[in-house]
C-alpha positions in Angstrom: -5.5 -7.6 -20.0 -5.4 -6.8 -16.1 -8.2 -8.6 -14.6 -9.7 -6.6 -11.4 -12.1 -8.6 -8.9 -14.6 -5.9 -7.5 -16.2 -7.4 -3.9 -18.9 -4.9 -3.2 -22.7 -6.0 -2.1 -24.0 -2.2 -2.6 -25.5 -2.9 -6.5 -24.9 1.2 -7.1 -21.5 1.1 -5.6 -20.3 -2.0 -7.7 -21.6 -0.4 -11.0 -20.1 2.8 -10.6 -16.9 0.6 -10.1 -17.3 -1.7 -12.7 -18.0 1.2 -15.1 -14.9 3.1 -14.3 -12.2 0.6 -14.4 -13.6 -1.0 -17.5 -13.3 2.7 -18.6 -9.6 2.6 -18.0 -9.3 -0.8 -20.1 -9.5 -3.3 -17.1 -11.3 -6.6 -17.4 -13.7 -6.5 -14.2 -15.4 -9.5 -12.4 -18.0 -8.5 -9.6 -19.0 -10.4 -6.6 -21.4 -9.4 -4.0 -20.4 -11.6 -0.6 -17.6 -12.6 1.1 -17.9 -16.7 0.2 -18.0 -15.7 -3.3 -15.6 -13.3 -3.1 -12.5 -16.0 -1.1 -13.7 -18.8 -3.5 -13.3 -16.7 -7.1 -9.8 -14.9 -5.8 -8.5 -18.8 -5.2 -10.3 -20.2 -8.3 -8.9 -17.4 -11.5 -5.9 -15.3 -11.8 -6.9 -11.6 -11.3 -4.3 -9.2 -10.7 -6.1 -7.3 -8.2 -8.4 -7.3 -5.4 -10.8 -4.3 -4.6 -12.3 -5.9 -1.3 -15.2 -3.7 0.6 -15.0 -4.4 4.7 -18.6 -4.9 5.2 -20.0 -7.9 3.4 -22.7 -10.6 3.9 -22.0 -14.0 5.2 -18.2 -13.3 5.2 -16.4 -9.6 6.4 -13.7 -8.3 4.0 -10.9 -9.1 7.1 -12.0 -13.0 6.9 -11.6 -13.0 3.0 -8.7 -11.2 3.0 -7.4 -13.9 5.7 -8.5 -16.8 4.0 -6.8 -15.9 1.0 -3.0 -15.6 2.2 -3.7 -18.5 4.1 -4.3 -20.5 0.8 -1.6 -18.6 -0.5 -3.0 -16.2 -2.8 -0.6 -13.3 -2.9 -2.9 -11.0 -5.6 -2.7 -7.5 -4.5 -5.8 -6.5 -2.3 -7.0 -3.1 -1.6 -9.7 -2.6 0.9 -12.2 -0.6 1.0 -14.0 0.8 4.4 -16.7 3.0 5.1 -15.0 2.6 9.2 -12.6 5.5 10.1 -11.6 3.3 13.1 -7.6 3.1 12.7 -7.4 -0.4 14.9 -9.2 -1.6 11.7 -7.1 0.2 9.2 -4.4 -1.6 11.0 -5.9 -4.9 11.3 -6.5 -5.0 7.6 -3.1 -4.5 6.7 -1.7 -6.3 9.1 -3.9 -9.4 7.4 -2.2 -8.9 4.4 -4.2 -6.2 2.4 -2.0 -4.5 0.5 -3.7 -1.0 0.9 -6.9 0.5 1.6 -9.3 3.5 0.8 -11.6 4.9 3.2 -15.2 5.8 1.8 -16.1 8.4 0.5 -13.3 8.5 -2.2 -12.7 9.9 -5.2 -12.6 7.3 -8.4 -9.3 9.3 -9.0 -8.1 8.1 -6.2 -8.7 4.4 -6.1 -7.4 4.5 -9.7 -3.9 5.6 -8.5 -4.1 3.6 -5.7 -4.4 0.3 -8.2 -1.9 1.1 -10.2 0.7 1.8 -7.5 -0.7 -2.0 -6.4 0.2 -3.0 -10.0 3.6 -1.6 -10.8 5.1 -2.5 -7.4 3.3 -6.5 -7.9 4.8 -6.4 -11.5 8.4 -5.3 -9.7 8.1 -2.3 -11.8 10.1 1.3 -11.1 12.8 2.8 -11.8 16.1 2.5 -10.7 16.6 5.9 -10.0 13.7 7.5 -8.2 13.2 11.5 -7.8 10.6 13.2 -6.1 11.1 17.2 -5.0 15.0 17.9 -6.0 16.2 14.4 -4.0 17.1 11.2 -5.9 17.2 8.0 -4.9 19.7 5.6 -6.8 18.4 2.2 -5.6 21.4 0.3 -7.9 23.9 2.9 -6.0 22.4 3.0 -2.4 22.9 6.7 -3.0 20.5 9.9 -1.9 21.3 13.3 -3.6 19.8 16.3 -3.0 19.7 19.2 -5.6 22.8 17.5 -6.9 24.6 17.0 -3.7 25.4 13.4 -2.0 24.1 13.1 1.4 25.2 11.7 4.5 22.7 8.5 4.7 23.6 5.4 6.9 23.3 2.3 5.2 20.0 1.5 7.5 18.9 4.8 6.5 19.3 4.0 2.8 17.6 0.9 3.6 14.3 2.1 5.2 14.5 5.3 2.4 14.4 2.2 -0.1 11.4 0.4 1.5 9.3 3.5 1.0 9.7 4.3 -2.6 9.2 0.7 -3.5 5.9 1.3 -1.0 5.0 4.5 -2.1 1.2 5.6 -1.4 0.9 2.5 0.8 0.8 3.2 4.5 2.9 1.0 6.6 3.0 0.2 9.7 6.1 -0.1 12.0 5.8 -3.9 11.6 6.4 -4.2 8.1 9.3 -1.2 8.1 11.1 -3.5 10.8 10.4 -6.8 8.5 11.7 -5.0 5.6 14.4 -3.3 6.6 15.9 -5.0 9.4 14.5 -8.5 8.8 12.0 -10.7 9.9 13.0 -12.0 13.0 15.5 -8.8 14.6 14.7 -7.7 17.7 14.3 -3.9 17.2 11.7 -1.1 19.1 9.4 0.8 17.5 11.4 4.0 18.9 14.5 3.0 16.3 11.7 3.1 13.4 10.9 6.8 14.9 14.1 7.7 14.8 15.1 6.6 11.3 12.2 8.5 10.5 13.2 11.8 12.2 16.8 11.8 10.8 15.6 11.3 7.3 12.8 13.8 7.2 16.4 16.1 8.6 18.0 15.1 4.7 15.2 14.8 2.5 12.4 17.1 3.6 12.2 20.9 2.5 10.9 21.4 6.3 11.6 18.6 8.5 8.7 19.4 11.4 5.8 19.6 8.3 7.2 16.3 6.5 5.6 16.8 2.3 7.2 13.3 1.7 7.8 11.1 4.8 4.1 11.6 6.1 2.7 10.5 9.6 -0.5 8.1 10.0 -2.1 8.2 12.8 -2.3 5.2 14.9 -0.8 2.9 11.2 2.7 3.9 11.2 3.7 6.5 7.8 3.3 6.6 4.5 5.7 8.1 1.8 4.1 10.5 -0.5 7.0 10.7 -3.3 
């Protein structure tokens, strides 16, 4: 059974939580501070972290810190009442593999753990499709309505990053980490640009982007 660790300190919050993943046949532990909360994530297994920002005697950013320094790579969402985006980016930039900002719909944190889950368990198609493009990740091909099209192999390459990413907003950081390496020398303009020339091949309208979506002041998220 997929074990969920809930870290919120609001006792109506954590309920409501508790109550709907157990609902969708999740076993759920709940913690109310941030000591708690870094020493049960390194003590048990769970398969996912829902990790609120603001927390007594230690912050969600410090937890979620603590933890990939021990090496606990569990899957962490966070959750923030802040709409700050230097805080959005700090978060993931700590290692949080997502976040939600309150108020959100249970719907939505629900999709946003399983997307955690299935990309954590390595599962996903081979071939993705979203609108009338497919993405052949065994192929390194990109068709649209049936048609091959023109994509450079870095292209291909940052295409591929997003649909194994998909929902999660990324910032330029990680695109350059996973698509170029860690360690290549490469501006944040080149990311842009990539960007543009794919939204040209895979978007029905290339200047209002459906897939290939713009976050402000995080980088962009792919909404296949």
């Amino acid at each position: 059974m997929t074990r969920i660790l809930v870290v919120e300190d609001e006792p109506g919050i954590a309920m409501a939580l508790e109550d709907d993943f157990r609902s969708e046949g999740y076993e759920v532990e709940v913690v109310g501070d941030g000591e708690a909360a870094s020493r049960r994530a390194r003590e048990q297994p769970f398969d996912v972290v829902v990790l609120d920002v603001m927390l007594p005697r230690k912050d969600g950013f410090e937890v979620c810190r603590e933890l990939r320094r021990a090496g606990v790579r569990t899957p962490v969402i966070m959750l923030t009442a802040k709409t700050q985006e230097a805080e959005k980016v700090l978060g993931l930039e700590l290692g949080a593999d997502d976040y939600v900002t309150k108020p959100y719909s249970p719907r939505e944190l629900r999709a946003r753990v399983k997307a955690v889950l299935r990309r954590a368990r390595g599962e996903g198609p081979e071939v993705y499709r979203f609108g009338d493009v497919e993405v052949d990740l065994t192929r390194c091909e990109v068709r649209r309505a049936g048609r091959l099209l023109d994509v450079t192999p870095q292209e291909f390459k940052v295409l591929a990053v997003f649909v194994r990413h998909r929902g999660r907003a990324l910032t330029r950081r990680q695109l350059l980490d996973e698509a170029w390496g860690q360690g290549i020398f490469v501006t944040d303009r080149v990311v842009d640009n990539q960007i543009t020339n794919l939204r040209k091949k895979i978007e029905p309208a290339p200047t209002r982007p459906r897939y290939l979506v713009s976050v402000r002041g995080i980088g962009y998220r792919f909404d296949g």
